[in-house]
C-alpha positions in Angstrom: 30.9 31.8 12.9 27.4 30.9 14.2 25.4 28.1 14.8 21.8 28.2 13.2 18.5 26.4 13.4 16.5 26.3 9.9 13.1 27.6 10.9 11.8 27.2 6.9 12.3 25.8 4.3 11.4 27.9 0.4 12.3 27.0 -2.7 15.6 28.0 -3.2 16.6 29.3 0.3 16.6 28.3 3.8 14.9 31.1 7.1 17.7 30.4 10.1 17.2 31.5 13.1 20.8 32.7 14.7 19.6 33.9 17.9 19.1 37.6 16.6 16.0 39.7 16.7 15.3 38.8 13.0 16.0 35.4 11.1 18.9 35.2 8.0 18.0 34.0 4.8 20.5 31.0 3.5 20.0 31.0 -0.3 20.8 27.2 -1.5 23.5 28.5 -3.8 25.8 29.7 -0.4 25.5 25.9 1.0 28.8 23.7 0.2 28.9 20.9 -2.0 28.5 18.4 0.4 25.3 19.6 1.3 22.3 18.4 -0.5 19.3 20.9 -0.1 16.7 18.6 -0.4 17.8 16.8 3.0 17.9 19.8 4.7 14.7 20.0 6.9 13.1 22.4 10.1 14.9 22.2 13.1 18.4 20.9 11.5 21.5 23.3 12.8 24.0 24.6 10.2 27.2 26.4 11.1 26.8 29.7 9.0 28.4 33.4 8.6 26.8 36.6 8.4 28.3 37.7 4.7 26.0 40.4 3.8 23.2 42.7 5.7 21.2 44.9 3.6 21.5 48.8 4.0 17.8 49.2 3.8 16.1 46.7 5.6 18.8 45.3 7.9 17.6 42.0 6.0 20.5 39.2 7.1 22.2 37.0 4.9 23.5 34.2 5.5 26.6 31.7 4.2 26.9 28.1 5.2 30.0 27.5 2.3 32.0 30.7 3.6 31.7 29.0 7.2 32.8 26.4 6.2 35.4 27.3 4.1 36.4 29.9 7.1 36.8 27.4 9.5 38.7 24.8 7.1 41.0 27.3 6.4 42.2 27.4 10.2 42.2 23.9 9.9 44.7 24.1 7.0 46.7 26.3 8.8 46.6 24.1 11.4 47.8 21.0 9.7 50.5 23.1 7.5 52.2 24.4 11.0 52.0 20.9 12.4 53.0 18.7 9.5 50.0 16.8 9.6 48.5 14.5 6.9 44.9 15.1 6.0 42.4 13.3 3.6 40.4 14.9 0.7 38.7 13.7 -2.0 39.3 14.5 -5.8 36.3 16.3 -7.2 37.8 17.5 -10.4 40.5 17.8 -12.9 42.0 20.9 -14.2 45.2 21.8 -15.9 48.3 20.7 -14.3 46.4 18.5 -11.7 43.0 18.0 -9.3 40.9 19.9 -7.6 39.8 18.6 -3.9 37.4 18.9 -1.2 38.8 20.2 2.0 35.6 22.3 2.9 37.0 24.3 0.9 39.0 23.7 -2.5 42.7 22.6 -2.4 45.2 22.1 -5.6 47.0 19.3 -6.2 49.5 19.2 -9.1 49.8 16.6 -10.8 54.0 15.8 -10.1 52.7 15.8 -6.5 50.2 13.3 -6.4 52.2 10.4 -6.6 55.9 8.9 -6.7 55.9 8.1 -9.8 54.0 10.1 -13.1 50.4 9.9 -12.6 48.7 8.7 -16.4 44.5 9.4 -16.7 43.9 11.9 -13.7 40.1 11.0 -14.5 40.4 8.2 -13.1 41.3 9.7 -9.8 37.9 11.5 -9.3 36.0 10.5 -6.6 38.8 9.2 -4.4 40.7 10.1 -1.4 44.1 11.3 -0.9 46.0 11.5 1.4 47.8 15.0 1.5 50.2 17.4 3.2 49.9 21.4 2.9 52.8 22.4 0.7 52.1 25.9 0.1 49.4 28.4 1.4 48.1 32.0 0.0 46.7 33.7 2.6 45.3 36.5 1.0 43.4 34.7 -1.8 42.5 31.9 0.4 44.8 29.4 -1.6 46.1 25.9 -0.7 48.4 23.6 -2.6 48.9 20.0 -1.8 51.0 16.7 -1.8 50.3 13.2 -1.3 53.7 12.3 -3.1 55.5 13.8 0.0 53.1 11.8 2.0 53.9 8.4 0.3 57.9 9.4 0.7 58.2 10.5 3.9 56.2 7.2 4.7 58.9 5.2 1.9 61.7 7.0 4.0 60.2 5.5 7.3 60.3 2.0 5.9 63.4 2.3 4.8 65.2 3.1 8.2 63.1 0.4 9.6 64.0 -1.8 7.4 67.9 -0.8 7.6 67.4 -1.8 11.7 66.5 -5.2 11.2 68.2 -6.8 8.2 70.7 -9.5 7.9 72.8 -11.6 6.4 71.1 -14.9 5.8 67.9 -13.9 6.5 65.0 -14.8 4.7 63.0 -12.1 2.9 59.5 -11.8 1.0 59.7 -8.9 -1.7 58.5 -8.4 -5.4 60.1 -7.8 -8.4 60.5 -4.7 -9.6 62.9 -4.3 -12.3 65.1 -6.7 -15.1 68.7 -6.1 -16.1 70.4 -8.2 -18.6 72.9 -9.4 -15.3 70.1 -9.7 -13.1 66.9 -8.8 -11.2 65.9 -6.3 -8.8 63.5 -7.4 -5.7 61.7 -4.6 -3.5 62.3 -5.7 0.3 60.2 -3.4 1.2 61.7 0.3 0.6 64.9 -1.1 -0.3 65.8 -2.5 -3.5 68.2 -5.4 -3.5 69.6 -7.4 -6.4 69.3 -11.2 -7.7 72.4 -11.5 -9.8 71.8 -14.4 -12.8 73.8 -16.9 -11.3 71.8 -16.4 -8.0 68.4 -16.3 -9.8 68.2 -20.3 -10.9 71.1 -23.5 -9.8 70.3 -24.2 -13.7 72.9 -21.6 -16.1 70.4 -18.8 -17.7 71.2 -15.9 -19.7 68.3 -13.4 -18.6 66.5 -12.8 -15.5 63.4 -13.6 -17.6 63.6 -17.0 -17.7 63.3 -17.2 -13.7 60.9 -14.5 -12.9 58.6 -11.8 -14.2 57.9 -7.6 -12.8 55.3 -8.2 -10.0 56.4 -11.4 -8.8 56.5 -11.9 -5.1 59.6 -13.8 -4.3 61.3 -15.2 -1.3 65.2 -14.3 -1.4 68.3 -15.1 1.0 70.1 -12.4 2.1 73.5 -12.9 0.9 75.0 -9.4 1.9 74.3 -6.3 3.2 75.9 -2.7 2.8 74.1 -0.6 5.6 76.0 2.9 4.6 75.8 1.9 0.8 72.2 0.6 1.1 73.3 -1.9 -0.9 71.6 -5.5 -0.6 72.7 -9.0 -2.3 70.1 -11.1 -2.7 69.4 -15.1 -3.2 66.7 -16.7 -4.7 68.2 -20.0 -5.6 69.0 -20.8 -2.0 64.9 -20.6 -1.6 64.6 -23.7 -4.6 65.5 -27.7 -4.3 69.1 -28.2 -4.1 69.7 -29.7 -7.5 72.4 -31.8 -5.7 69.3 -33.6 -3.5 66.5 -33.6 -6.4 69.2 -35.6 -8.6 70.7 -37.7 -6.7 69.8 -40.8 -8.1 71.2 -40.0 -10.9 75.0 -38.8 -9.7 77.3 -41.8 -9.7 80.2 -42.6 -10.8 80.1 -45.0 -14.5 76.8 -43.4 -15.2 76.3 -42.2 -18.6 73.9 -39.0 -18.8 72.9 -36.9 -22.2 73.9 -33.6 -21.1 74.3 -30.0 -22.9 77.2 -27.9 -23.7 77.5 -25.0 -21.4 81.5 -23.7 -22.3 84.2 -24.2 -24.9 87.6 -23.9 -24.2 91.4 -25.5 -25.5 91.0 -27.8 -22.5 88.4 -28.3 -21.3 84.6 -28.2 -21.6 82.0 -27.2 -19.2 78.7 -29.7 -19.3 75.5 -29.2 -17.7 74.2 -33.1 -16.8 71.4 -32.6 -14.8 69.4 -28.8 -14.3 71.8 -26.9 -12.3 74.7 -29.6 -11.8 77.9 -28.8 -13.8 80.8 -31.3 -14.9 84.3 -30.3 -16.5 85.6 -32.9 -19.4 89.1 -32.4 -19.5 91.4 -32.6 -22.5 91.8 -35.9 -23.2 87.9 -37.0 -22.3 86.5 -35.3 -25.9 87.9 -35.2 -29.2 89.7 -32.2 -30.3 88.7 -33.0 -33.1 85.1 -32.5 -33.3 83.9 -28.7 -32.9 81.9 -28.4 -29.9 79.5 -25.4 -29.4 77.3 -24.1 -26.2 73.7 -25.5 -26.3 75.3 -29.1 -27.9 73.7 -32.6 -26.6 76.4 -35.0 -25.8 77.0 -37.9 -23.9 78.9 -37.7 -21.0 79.6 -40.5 -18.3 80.7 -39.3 -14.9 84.3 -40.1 -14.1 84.7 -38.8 -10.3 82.8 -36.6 -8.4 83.6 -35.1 -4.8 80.2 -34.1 -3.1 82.0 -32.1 -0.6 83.3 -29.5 -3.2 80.3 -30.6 -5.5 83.0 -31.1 -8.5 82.2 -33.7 -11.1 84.2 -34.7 -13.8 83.0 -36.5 -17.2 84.5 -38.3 -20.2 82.7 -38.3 -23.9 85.4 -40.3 -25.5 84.6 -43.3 -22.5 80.7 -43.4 -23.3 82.0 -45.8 -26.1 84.5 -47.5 -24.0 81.9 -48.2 -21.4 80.6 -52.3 -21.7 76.7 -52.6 -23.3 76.6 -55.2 -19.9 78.7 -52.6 -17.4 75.7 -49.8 -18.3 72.7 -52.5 -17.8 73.9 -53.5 -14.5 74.0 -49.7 -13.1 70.5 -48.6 -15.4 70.2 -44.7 -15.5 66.0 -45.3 -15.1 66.3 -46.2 -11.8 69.6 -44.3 -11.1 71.3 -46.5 -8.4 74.6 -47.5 -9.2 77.9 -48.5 -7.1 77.7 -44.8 -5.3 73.5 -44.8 -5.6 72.6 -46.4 -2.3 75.7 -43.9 -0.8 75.0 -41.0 -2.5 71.2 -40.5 -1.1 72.0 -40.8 2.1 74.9 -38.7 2.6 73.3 -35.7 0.3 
């Protein structure tokens, strides 16, 4: 390795003086790629290696790419024996993966460039990745590299961080990542936790879907937390209005309210009145008559309802029963009936 001063400047070479009795020639072709010829001018230095002298004339020539390449090599072997991460940028795809620019070229397959499969490498010429030595051939000169241990090493690290510092009833920004049929699955943040359905919406749903969308940045509760499992429950309802505070006006007892079928059974049937606010009609408060089915418009006025264990209970066969006067005195419009004026202040 010497350092040389370009003395002139030909056509297709360089004259560099390397403190000998005679000056090297530096053909154009032995200058790396980053090097643009036409830039180089008199009096620029150039780290270069002696790669060839001629038997007959003891003519010098020189190599500015083999320098280079030389001295990134001990800089690969550097890196490799301390674990380090270094940045090169993609200058060409070949089969099974890129090429890069170290100084010197480096081999990236293509399973190793990210976490996940990598679809037009094209489009990854001309950028920078960040890379870890993975395997090194000393005798050709040889490097292969990995940003995908780079991006899970760095995963791992967030992880464990994450792990130190989360808890139960905490509050949490992540993005969604993945739908189930029984729910959806947030990103914390290098942990994956899970919305189930009935924590995704107060309202009943039957897919993830109808809350949220892959890509959507949520903020979730933490509902619970299984360090060893790494296993987090997750809340996104508790984030949105209680349904129990947006509707008050409207829960009273005598009110009568068009509400939708939610569950069939012998004795009893489960009524959605307001988005997110159930009530049960016992047997006895709908005809057993009529076949009732889930998604079903009916009326229902509210019988009794006990904010403390947020239980309501409804009748259909009293809608009828119910006085055209009794229902104008308590109107649903405005919502305040004998428990309105109550009702909003103690929710």
């Amino acid at each position: 390795m010497l350092t040389g001063v370009i003395v002139a400047k030909y056509q297709d070479e360089l004259l560099v003086d390397i403190g000998g009795k005679s000056e090297g020639i530096l053909p154009f072709r032995e200058l790396s790629l980053a090097i643009e010829p036409k830039e180089l001018k008199v009096g620029d230095t150039l780290e270069v290696m002696i790669h060839r002298i001629d038997d007959q004339d003891g003519q010098l020539y020189l190599s500015e790419r083999r320098a280079r390449a030389l001295k990134t090599w001990e800089k690969v072997i550097e890196a490799h024996d301390n674990d380090e991460v270094i940045e090169a940028t993609v200058t060409q795809v070949v089969k099974g993966g890129v090429l890069v620019d170290l100084g010197m070229r480096g081999f990236v397959p293509a399973s190793q460039i990210r976490r996940q499969p990598v679809g037009n490498l094209d489009e990854l010429v001309g950028k920078k990745l960040r890379l870890k030595v993975i395997d090194l051939d000393h005798k050709r000169h040889r490097v292969v590299l990995s940003q995908r241990q780079v991006l899970e090493e760095e995963l791992n690290a967030k992880k464990q961080e994450l792990l130190g510092t989360l808890q139960v009833g905490q509050i949490r920004e992540g993005f969604v990542v993945r739908l189930a049929e029984f729910g959806a699955f947030v990103d914390l943040g290098g942990i994956d936790g899970l919305i189930h359905n009935s924590e995704l919406s107060y309202a009943r749903i039957k897919h993830p879907s109808e809350v949220v969308k892959i890509g959507d940045t949520v903020s979730v509760e933490v509902m619970k937390f299984d360090p060893e499992a790494k296993k987090v429950s997750l809340s996104l309802k508790h984030a949105l209005p209680d349904p129990w505070v947006e509707h008050a006006d409207k829960l009273w007892e005598g009110n009568k309210l068009v509400a939708q079928v939610v569950k069939v059974t012998p004795n009893y049937l489960l009524v959605e009145i307001v988005p997110g606010v159930l009530a049960m009609v016992p047997k006895g408060e709908f005809d057993a008559s009529v076949q009732y089915s889930p998604g079903q418009e009916v009326e229902v006025t509210l019988l009794t309802i006990n904010h403390g264990t947020r239980r309501i209970t409804g009748s259909i066969q009293h809608v009828a029963d119910v006085a055209p006067e009794e229902l104008e005195q308590f109107p649903v419009e405005d919502g305040f009936g004998p428990l309105g004026a109550e009702l909003s202040q103690t929710v």
